[in-house]
Structure formats: C-alpha cells, structure tokens
N, C-alpha and C positions, 0 to 999 in steps of 0.2 A: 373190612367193608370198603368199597372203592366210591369214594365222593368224589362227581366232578359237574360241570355245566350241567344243569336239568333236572338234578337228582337234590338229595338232603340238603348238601352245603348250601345250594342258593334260595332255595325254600328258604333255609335260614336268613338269608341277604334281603329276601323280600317283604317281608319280617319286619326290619330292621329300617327296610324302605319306606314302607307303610309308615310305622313309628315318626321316621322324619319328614316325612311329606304332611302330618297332621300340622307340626311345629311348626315347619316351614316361613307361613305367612307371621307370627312372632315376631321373629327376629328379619327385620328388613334384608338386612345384609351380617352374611356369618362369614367369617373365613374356613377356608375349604377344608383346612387339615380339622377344625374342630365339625362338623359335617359329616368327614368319616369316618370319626374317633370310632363311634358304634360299632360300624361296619369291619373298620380294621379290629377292633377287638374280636368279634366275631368267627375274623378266619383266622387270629393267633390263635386261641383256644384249641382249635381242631389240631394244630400242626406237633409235628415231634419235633427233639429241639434239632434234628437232622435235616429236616423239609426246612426249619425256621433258617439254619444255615445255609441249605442249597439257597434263599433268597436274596443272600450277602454276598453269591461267590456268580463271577457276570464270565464267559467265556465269550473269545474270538470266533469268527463261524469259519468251522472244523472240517464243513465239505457238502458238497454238492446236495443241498436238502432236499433236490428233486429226484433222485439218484438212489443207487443203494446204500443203505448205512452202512458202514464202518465197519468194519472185523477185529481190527487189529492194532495194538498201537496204541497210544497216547489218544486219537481220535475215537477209537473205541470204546473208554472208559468217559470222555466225555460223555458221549453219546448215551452211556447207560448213566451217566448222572445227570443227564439231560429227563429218561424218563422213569426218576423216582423222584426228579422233586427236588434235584439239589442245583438248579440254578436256575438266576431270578431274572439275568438278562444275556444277551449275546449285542456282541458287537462285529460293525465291518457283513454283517448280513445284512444286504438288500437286492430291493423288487419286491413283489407280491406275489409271487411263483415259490420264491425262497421263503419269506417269512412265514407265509402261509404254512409251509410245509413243516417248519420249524414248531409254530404257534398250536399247531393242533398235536404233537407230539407233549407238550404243556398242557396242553387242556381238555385231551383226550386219555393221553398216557399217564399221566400222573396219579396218584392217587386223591389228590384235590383238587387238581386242575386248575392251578394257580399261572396266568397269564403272566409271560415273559415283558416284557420292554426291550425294544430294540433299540442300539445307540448306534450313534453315526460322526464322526466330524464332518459335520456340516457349518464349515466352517464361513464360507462367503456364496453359496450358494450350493445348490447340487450339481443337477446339469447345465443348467443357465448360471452361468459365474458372473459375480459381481465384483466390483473392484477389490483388490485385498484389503482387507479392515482399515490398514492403517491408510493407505490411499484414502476408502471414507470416511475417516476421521477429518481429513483433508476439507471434505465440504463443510465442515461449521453444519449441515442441512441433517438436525434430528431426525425431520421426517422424512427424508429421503434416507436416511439410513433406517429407519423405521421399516419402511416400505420394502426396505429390499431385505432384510429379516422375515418382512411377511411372506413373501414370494419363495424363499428358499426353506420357509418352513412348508408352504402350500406342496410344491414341489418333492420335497422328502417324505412327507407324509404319503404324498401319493404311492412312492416305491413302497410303500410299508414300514417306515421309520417313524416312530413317534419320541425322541429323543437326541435332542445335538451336544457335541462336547464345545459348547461356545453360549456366553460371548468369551472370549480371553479378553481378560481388564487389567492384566498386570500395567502398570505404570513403568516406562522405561525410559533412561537414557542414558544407554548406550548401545547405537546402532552398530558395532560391532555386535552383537548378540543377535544371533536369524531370526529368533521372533516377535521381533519389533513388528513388523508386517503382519501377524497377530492382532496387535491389538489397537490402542487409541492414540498412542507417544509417551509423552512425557507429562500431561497436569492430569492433576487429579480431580479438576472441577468437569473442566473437557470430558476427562476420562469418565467420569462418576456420570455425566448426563448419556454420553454414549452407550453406557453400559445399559441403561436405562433403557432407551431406545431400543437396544436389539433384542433384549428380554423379553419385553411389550412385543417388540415385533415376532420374533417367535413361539410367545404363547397365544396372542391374543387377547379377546376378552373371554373367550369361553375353551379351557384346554379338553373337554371332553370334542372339541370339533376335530372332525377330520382332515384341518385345515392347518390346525395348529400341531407343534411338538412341544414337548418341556425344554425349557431350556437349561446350561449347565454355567455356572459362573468358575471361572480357572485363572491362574493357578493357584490357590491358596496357601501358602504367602509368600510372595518376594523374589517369587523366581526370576524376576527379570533385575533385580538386584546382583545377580549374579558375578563371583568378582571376575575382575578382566574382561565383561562379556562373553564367556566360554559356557556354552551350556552346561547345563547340568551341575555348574559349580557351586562349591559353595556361599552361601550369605550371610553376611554378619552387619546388622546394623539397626540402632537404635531403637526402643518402643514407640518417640517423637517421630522419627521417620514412619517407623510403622503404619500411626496412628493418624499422622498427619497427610503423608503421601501415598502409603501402599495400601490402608486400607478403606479410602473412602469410593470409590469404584465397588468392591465388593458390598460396604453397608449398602450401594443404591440398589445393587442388584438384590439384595434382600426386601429391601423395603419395594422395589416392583416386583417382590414373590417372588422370585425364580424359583423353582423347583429344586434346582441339585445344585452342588458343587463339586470340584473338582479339586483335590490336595496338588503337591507340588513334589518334583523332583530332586529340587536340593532339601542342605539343612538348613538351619535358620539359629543363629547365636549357639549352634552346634546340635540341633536337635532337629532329625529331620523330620520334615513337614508332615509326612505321612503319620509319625510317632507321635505327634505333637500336638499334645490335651491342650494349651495355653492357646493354640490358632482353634481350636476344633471345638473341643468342650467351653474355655473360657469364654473367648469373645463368639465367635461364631452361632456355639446354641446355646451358649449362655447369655453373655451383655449385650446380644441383640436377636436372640430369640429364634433362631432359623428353626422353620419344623421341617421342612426338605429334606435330602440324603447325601449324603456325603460317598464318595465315590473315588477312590486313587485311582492317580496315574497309572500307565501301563508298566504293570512290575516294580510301581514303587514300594511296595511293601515288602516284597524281597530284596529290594534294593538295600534296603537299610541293613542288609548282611555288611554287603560293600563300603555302606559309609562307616562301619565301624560300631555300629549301636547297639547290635542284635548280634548273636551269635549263630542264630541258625530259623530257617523257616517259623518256625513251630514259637521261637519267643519274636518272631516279628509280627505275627498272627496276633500275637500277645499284646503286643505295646500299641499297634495299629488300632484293634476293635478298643482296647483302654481309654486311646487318646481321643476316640470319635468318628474314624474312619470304618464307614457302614457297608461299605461293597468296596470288593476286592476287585480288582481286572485285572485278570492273566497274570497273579503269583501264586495261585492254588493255596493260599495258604490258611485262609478258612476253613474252605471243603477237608483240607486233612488236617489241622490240628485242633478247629474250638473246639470239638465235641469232649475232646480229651481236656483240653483249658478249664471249660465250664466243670468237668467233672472234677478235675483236682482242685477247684476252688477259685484258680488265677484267672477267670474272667468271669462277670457276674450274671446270671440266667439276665437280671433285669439289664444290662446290657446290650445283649444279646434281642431282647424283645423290642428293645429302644430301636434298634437300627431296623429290624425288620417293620414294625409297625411306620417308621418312616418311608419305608419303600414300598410296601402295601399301601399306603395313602396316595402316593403318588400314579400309581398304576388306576386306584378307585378315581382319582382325578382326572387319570388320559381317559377313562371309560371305558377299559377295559376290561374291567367285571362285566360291564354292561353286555361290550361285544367285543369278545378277543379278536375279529378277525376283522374292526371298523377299518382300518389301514388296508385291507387286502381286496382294494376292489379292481381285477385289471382293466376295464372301462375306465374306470376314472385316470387310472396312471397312465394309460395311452392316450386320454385327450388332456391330460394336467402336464407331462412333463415336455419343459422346451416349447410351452406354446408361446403366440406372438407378444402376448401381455407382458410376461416375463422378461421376454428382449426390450423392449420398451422402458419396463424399469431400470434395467441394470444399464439400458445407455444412459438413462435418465445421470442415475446418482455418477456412472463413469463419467461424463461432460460435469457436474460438481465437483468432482474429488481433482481435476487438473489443476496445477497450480502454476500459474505464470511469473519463473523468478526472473528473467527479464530480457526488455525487450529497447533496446535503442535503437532511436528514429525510427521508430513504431513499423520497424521490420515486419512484424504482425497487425493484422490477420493478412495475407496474402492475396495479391489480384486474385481474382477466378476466371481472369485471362491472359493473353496475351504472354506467360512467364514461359522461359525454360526450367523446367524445376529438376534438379539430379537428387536422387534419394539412394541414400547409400547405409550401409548396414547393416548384417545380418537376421537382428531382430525386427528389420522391417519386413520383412517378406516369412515373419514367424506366426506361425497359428495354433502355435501350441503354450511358448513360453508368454504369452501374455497372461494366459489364466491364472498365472503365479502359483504359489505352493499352497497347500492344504485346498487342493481341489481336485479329494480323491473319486468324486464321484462322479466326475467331467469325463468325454470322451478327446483325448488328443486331437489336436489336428481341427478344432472346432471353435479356435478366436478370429476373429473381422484383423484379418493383418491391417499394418498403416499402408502397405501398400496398396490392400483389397480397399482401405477406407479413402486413400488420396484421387485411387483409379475414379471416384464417383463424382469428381471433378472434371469433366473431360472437355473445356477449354482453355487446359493450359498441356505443354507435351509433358511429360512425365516420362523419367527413364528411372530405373533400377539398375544398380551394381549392387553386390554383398560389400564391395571390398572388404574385409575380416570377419572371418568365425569366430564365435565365441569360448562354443563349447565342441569338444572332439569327440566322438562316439555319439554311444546312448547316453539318455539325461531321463534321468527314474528318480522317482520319488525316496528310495529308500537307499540309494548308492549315492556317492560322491563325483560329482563333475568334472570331468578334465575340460579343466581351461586349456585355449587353444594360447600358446607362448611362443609359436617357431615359425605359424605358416602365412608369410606374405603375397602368398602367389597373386591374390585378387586384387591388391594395393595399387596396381598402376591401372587398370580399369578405373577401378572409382576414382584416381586422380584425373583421367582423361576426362572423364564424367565432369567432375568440379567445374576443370577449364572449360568447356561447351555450357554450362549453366548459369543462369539468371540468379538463381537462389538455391541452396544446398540444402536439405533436410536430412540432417544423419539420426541415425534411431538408435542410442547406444545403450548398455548399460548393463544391467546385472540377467543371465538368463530367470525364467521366473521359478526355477530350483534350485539358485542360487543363496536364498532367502529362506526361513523356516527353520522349522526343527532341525538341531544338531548341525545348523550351517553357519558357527560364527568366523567373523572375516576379520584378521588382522591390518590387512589394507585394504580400506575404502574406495578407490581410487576406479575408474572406469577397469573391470576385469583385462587380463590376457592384455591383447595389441590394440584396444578401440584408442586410447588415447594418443599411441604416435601413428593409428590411420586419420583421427582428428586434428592432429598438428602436423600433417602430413598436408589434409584437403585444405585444415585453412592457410596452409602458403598459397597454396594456387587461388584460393578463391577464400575469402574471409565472412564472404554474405552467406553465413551459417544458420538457420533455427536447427540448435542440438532439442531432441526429443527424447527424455529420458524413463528408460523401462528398471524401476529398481525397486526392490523392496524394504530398504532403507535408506536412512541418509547418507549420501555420497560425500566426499569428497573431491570438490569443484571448484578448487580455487584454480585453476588454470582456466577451464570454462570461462569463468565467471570474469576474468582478467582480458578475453581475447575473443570470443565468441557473442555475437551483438544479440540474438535472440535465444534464452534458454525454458522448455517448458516441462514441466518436472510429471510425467503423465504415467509413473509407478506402473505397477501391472493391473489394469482397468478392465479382465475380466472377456468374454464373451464378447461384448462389442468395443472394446477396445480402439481397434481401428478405425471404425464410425466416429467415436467420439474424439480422437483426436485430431481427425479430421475435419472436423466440425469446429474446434476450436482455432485449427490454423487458418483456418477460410474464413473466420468468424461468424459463421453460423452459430455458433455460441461463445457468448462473452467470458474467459475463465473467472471464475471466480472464489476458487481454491484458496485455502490461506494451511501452511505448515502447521502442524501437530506433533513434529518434534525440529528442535534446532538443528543448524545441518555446520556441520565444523570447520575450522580451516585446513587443519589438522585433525589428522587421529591422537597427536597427543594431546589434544583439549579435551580429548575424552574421558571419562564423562563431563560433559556441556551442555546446561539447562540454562532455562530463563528467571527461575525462580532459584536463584542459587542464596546463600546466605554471605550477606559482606564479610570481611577478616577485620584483624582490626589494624591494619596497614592498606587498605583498599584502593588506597593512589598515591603515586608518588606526590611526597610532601615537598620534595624540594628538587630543582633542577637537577637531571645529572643521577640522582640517587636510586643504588640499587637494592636499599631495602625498602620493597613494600610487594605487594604479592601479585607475582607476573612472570609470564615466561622471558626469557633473552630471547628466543630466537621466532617470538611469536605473537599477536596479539593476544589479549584475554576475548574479545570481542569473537561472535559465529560468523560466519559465510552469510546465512542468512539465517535471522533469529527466528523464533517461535510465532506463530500468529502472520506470518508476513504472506504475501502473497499480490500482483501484481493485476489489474485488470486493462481492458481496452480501454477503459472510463478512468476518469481521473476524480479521484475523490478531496475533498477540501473540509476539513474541521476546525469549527471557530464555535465561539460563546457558550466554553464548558461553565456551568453552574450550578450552585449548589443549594437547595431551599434555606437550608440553615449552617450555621457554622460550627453545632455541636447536636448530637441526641443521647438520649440516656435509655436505660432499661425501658423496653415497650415500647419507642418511639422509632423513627428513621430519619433518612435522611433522602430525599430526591434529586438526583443527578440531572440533569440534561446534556444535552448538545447538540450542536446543528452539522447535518452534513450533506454536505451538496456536491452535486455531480455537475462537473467544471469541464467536462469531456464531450466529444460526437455521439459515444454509444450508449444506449441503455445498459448498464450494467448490475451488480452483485455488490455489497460490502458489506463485511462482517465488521461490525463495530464491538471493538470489545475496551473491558470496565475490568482493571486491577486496581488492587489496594497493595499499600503496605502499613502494617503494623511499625513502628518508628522506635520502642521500646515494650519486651513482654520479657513477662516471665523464663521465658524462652526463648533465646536468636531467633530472629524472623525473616522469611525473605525479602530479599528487596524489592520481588513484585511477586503477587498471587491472584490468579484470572479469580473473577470469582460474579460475572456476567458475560453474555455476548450476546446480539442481535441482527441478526442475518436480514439484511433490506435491500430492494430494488429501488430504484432510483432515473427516468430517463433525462437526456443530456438537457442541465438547466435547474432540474426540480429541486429540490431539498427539503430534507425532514428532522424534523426535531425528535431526537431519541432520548429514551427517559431512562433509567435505571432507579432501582429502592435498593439502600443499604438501612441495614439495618443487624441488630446482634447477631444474627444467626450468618451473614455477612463477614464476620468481624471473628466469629468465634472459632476457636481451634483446640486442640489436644494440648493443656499446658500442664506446670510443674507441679500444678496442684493435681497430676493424673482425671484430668474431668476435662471435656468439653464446655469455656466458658469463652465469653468476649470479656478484655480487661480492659479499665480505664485508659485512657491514652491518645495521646496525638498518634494523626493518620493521615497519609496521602492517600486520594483518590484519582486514578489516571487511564484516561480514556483516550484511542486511537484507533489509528489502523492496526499494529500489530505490536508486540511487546516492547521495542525498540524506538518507534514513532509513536509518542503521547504528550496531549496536553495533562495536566495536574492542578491540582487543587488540595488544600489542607480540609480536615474537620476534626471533631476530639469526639472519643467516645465518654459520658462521665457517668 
C-alpha cells in the first residue's frame, strides 16, 4: 500500500493534531521536540528499518533536478534511493525550481512521502554577503550580528533552503589554521554569546516560518585545536581545556535550541570526533540534554578508515551511529551497512530509532509535514533575494566589524577635499575577493570594490594603480591559489603614483580564498610581493592609510613600525567597499575591537590573552635567562585581544566595587565612568575580566567574562555597571563539576585586554 501527503499516513498526523491542540492551552510554553514526540512516533511506526535508514543517510545534489534523471552511474543509484525512501536530506541543492523538483520526488515518490530538509553553508550570507564571521565578531554588536543571521536566513530560505551548516563556534588561536574566518577568535565568553546570536538569528522565534532555517552548531570538538594549525590535524588536549574553553560556545548554542550539530574532522585524545560517544552521547545528549540531530562532516565517517580507527566502511558505519552520529553526509556508509549491523546484533534497533526520531522532529519543526513545498515559492525568491534591505544590513554590521589599529596624527578620517589620493593595489579594484570564503552561494564579481567605494567621494582626485598581483590565474573555491612571487611589471606605476600624492591608500592583504577550509598558512606575512610594493611606496611617500583584506591575523610588525595609519577591514562582504569608505572619510566612526590577538611573530604562535602564568613568569633578576621567554622576541602581541582604535578618544576613571567580598547568592556591582575626551561621536566596547588568583585548577591571568558596547558624543560620559557574581566566577574544576571556589580575585575593566584599571574582591 503507497502512503503519502493526502492519503492514510496524514489522516493519521491529524489525529494526532487534534489530540495536541486540545492540550495546547495546559501547558503555557512546551518545548518543541516534546510537542512532536506523538507525531514523530507516529511516522516511526509506519517505517521499515530501510526507510528508517534512508532518513540518516543526507546526499549531495547529483544533477540537474529540472532535467532528466539519471541513467547511469553512481548518480543513478542515488536517484533510485532517492525514491524509496532512503534519503532524509540533500545538500548544495538550491533555488526553488530545483528543490521543488527534488522535494516532490520525496513526497510524491515515495512510499510514505517523507519530506527531505535541504542543507546549505550558509555561512555569512547567501547572495547578499556579510562580513566574514570572524570580521563580525569584530563588532562586539550582538544585534547586529543577530540581524544579519536573520537576513541571510530570510534570503536562503527563499531559494528553498531550510537548513545552514553554521554558526561554526570552534574557539581558536591559531591564525595559521584558514578557518579562523569561520568563526568568533579566541574567548569563549565572546565566542559562547556570538554563537548565541546567530542561532537566534537564524531560527528566529518561530522555525516553522518561511523566514527562518535551522541552524547547525560545528565543529564538534576541538577542530580548531588542531596541532600546528594544519587542518584536518590532529587534537590532543585536556578535559579542563575542553570544558573550560572548547566547549562553552557549543552549550550556548544548545541552551538557544539549535536545532543540529555538526561532528568534526580530526580526532580528539586519539578518538575521532565522528566515532566519539564521550563528545556525542556523554556530554552533548547526555549532560546537556540536546534532542536535535547530529550530522557529520562531509566523509568524516569514512574518514576514520584513514585516521586508523576503522578498518573498513561497514565498521565505521558502526562506531559512527554507536557514538551518536545521526546522518551521514556523503560516506554512504549507513545506506549500505546498518541494515546488516542492526541485523547481526552490532547496532541497536533502539539506536537506530533515536536518530531518526531526532531528524523527524526537526523536519515536524521547519513545517514540513505541514507543507513540503513552504520553501518553494518563486514569487517570493524573486522579490526576497538581493533586495535593498539586505544591502543596508550587511553595510550596516561591515562599518562595525572595521577595526582601527592605528592612526598617528589623526592621519584619519581624510579631508573630502581638496587631497591627491593614490590608491594602489590589487585587491582594490577587486569585486570578488572581498566576499571571502565560504560564500558559495554568491555570485563573483558582485562586492562594492574600495575603489567603486572611494569613487563616491568625488572632491578629492583619486587615481588607481594595481602595482602587484596577488593571485596568478583562477582563484576557485575548491583549488589552490598561486600567489603571484615574480611579477614586478606594475611596481614603478604605483611608485610614480605615491610621488604625485597627498596621501597613499594601499589595499593589501590576503585574497578572500586565501582563508578557509584546507587553507592553512605557515607565513603570515602580507602574501606574494604586497610587502616590498609597501616598502617600496613608503620610501617615496610615507603618508600611508594600509587597508587590510584578510581573513586572519596578520603579521604586521613592519606595518605597524613604519606606516602611520593602519585599518584592519578583513573581507566585509557585499558592500565592502562602501564601508570602508565611509570609515576613511569618517562618515562612520570605527568602532571595531579584535577577537583574536594578532602576533609579532608566527613563532608566538599560539598567542592568546587568557593564557596561564608558568611558574618563572618574569625575569627575577637582572641579566637572567631562566624564566619563560623567547631570545629573539617579546612574549607581548602586536596588538592584544579586545583592542581596537577609534576617532574619539576614550578616558576610564573611578572603577568601584559595592563591596569588597560576596558569598553564595549574593554579588558583587562594578562600575566605572567613561568619557569621551575626543571631537567625534564615537563607539566603545568597555569590557570586565577577572582572574581567579588561586583554584583548584591553574587559571588564566585574564578571562572576559562582560562587555558593553556604548555611544558616547564628544564631552558626555556614562557610568557603566557590571554584576559579578558565582556564575561569573565559576568554571570546570578538579572536582570535574562546574563550581565558583572561595578565593581572592582581581576584577579589571578597560578598553581592551591589555589596557585596564583593577580592583581586588574575595569570593567566600
């Protein structure tokens, strides 16, 4: 008998409707997965344990769904397990021509007519691109990262996508590793609210809208741990770390629902992530309760042929669905081995039910039982994608995410008349490598160049020279860039240039496929020949603003030694050019502050703010070379964590504390006053670390663990408040529990981790 939309099965579902719409009014507020407990039971029962599999096993899209199917070939058998029932989502299919055509082979074709989920990396936008993650981390501005999560959910949804592979929350620090650009930097307090935000921003308040997607928290665990920074490597490092730095970003994104997760591509203390019941089963759906679905990386489950764990498909299938990993992507290794697993005893029916009734839930969530085909309206995707509102946002959060590391004799913001200005370098007159990486759903050739953004200035003369290419050929998503290393032809142009200029603005830095997946960089350093066409312009001419395109932290200590204005404007997305233009004319004030430390060295690498003292931490006595430091370098960054530069000069005085101790249940009330001592209206993120002074456990010498993002015009000042209190104070200790312990404690508030006033208190 063929059950699909219209027929027995939904009869059934409505049923079941009825039933909870009686309830309903009960219970004020239910969460959703208990809501379609019913429901989801309802369609397990119907299913063989074949269909129950096809709902675990998620494929790439295989061809042209408008078109004719498939004949032949690996696509071919797709396509016939597409309609029996044996797959639960597709990925990299989008529009509404496409899904559509996909979606009704699901809900037509099938014998139950169980609705697909489309995934997408939708990772900083779709077609309107918003700065790269880690750029918005940059603004301190939750809601503006919020905002533009909602937008590029609104947007994807419209092509027919109701699922993204983001937020990525890994915690990192080290910028040699490409997908630092990813995510949020380096703290995990930072990190854990960020994640927040774009989870909210992408589901919304209600995921059955056609507004909203699910969102996917990645990578679970520790990927960016990776040693060396080389992707894919391996990770080895403590449960404290774990617990303390890698996985408080994932609990926020749990505790704001997210829908799915995403495993990880290395191993982890030798066990890879994919395999690994202790990240999956333990903590994840065990000590914090996730009912959502868990989903590997692409071929990580085969993967672990390679890392040594598995001997063959069929026992990776094995150790994968074991450890909690509910949908496979693109290792086929569900589709052909559980049926046999389950049968020889080696994985458990109730298993097997767990993961599927997790992915069933979340489909009854998007509303897809309701209407498989809510995503597929071409009306709405022709007046939703790319419209004006969109631009609007993503300039919005791009003018926040800039960071101004500096600016002597207020070189900046620049007349808007009367200058020669020479703009030189090839990423200025670029409309493609702005968008950065992981913006597959963008069309090339469609960012606001800086030189499209400077032209909108037209009383000052403006000239362009390339002097140096970056990259030689094509620059693709999935290939490797040739930096350009030989070709000077265009060098004495942009040198002629300098000498005829009032002021230089060079646009240097990494192309925006330089960054991301599988791109990690052992030298930091301006790529190819940007750095001796910069040491080049500034003999001739020294009145430099360098404007930097990168997707991580650079290495800028020559910059920073010889160059008087430097503004750190990453790859900012769509309007890109707009806003950094707006920032050099100061049409907008920057107000950016770093979210990862930027080094002097690569061999300071890795280089955080929250590092842990040794127990030799300064030289104790003149002259002496034991205590922990390099010879040929300082321990100190370029520019630390939290820093960032405005037009407005900001002043911090009369930090205070209500009391000088609190105990269980109580707190304790910060203040301080900060005034703006400058001409412009400005931004400043005022941010509140502590340290722990003795625990159970080594403790960093600083941990963010507030911040407050305030305007301010020239003169005003406001007194900013912070509450500490246990939950403040408390962390993952020896005793394996989250507690705060008795003890003295610094409290230290500033502009950035480096610049702070302090104050003692005790917890007792």
């Amino acid at each position: 008998m063929k059950l699909n939309f219209g027929s027995v099965f939904y009869c059934l579902l409505f049923i079941i409707s009825s039933g909870y719409s009686q309830s309903q009014s009960i219970a004020k507020k239910e969460t959703s997965h208990k809501r379609f407990d019913a429901k989801v039971d309802s369609v397990l029962n119907l299913m063989t344990l074949e269909e129950k599999i096809g709902q675990l096993n998620q494929y790439n899209g295989f061809w042209d769904a408008t078109g004719p199917s498939p004949k032949e070939g690996q696509a071919a058998l797709k396509f016939e397990h597409l309609k029996k029932g044996w797959v639960g989502s597709m990925l990299n299919v989008k529009g509404v021509k496409e899904v559509r055509a996909i979606q009704k082979i699901a809900v037509e074709q099938t014998r139950l007519g169980i609705p697909l989920i489309f995934g997408f990396d939708v990772i900083h936008g779709y077609k309107t691109i918003s700065p790269i993650p880690l750029a918005e981390a940059a603004s301190w501005d939750l809601q503006a990262i919020k905002k533009s999560a909602e937008i590029a959910a609104e947007e994807a949804a419209a092509v027919g996508l109701n699922w993204t592979f983001a937020p990525m929350v890994d915690i990192s620090r080290d910028p040699r590793w490409g997908r630092v650009m990813e995510g949020a930097g380096e703290d995990p307090y930072l990190g854990s609210k960020i994640a927040e935000a774009r989870v909210k921003g992408f589901q919304g308040n209600d995921l059955s809208s056609n507004k909203t997607i699910a969102a996917c928290a990645k990578h679970f665990a520790a990927y960016a741990f990776a040693e060396s920074g080389r992707d894919y490597n391996t990770v080895d490092v403590s449960e404290a770390t774990l617990q303390n730095i890698i996985f408080p970003p994932f609990k926020a994104c749990v505790d704001a629902d997210v829908k799915t997760f995403m495993n990880s591509f290395n191993d982890l203390n030798g066990i890879p992530a994919t395999g690994n019941a202790f990240l999956q089963r333990k903590i994840l759906k065990g000590d914090w309760n996730f009912k959502g679905f868990v989903v590997s990386d692409w071929g990580s489950i085969s993967e672990m042929i390679a890392h040594g764990y598995v001997a063959d498909n069929k026992q990776a299938a094995k150790f994968a669905l074991n450890a909690g990993s509910d949908m496979d992507m693109e290792s086929y290794a569900y589709v052909n081995h559980l049926v046999a697993l389950v049968n020889e005893g080696k994985v458990t029916l109730s298993d097997v039910d767990d993961a599927v009734k997790r992915i069933l839930r979340v489909k009854f969530e998007l509303g897809l039982f309701d209407n498989p085909y809510k995503y597929c309206d071409e009306a709405n995707e022709k007046a939703t994608v790319g419209k004006k509102e969109f631009n609007e946002v993503v300039l919005d959060v791009a003018k926040k995410s800039i960071v101004l590391l500096k600016n002597d004799k207020n070189l900046l913001p620049l007349a808007k008349s009367g200058l020669k200005i020479g703009l030189i370098g090839a990423l200025a007159n670029d409309k493609t490598s702005p968008l950065g990486s992981w913006r597959i759903g963008a069309d090339d050739e469609t960012a606001v160049s800086v030189l499209e953004g400077l032209q909108q200035y037209k009383d000052n003369q403006l000239t362009y020279k390339k002097g140096v290419d970056v990259t030689i050929g094509e620059t693709k998503f999935v290939t490797e860039l040739k930096i350009n290393t030989t070709d000077r032809s265009s060098f004495s142009e942009a040198i002629t240039l300098a000498k005829q200029s009032d002021v230089v603005v060079m646009v240097l830095g990494e192309h925006g496929l330089q960054s991301g997946e599988g791109r990690s960089r052992t030298d930091l350093g301006l790529p190819g020949l940007q750095q001796e066409l910069l040491e080049a312009v500034h003999q001739v001419n020294p009145n430099i603003v360098l404007v930097l395109n990168n997707g991580r932290p650079l290495v800028l200590t020559w910059a920073t030694q010889n160059i008087p204005a430097i503004v750190e404007a990453w790859h900012l997305g769509t309007q890109s050019g707009n806003a950094i233009a707006q920032v050099i004319y100061g049409d907008y004030n920057p107000s950016g502050k770093l979210p990862m430390t930027f080094p002097r060295s690569v061999g300071q690498i890795p280089i955080y703010y929250n590092y842990k003292n040794t127990g030799r931490p300064s030289m104790n006595e003149p002259g002496s070379v034991f205590w922990s430091h390099y010879t040929d370098e300082l321990n100190t960054p370029l520019y630390p964590f939290g820093y960032g530069l405005s037009y407005s000069k900001f002043e911090y005085s009369n930090l205070k504390l209500s009391n000088a101790s609190f105990s269980k249940g109580g707190n304790i009330t910060v203040t301080v006053t900060v005034k703006n001592t400058g001409k412009f209206t400005g931004k400043e993120v005022v941010q509140l670390y502590i340290r722990d002074l003795v625990g159970s456990l080594t403790r960093p010498v600083k941990e963010l663990k507030g911040f407050e993002l305030i305007e301010l015009k020239p003169g005003a000042q406001k007194e900013v408040v912070f509450v500490i209190n246990e939950k403040t104070i408390e962390y993952y200790t020896a005793n394996n529990k989250w507690e705060g312990e008795p003890g003295d404690f610094k409290v230290f508030v500033g502009t950035n981790s480096s610049e702070t006033m302090e104050a003692d208190f005790k917890f007792e």
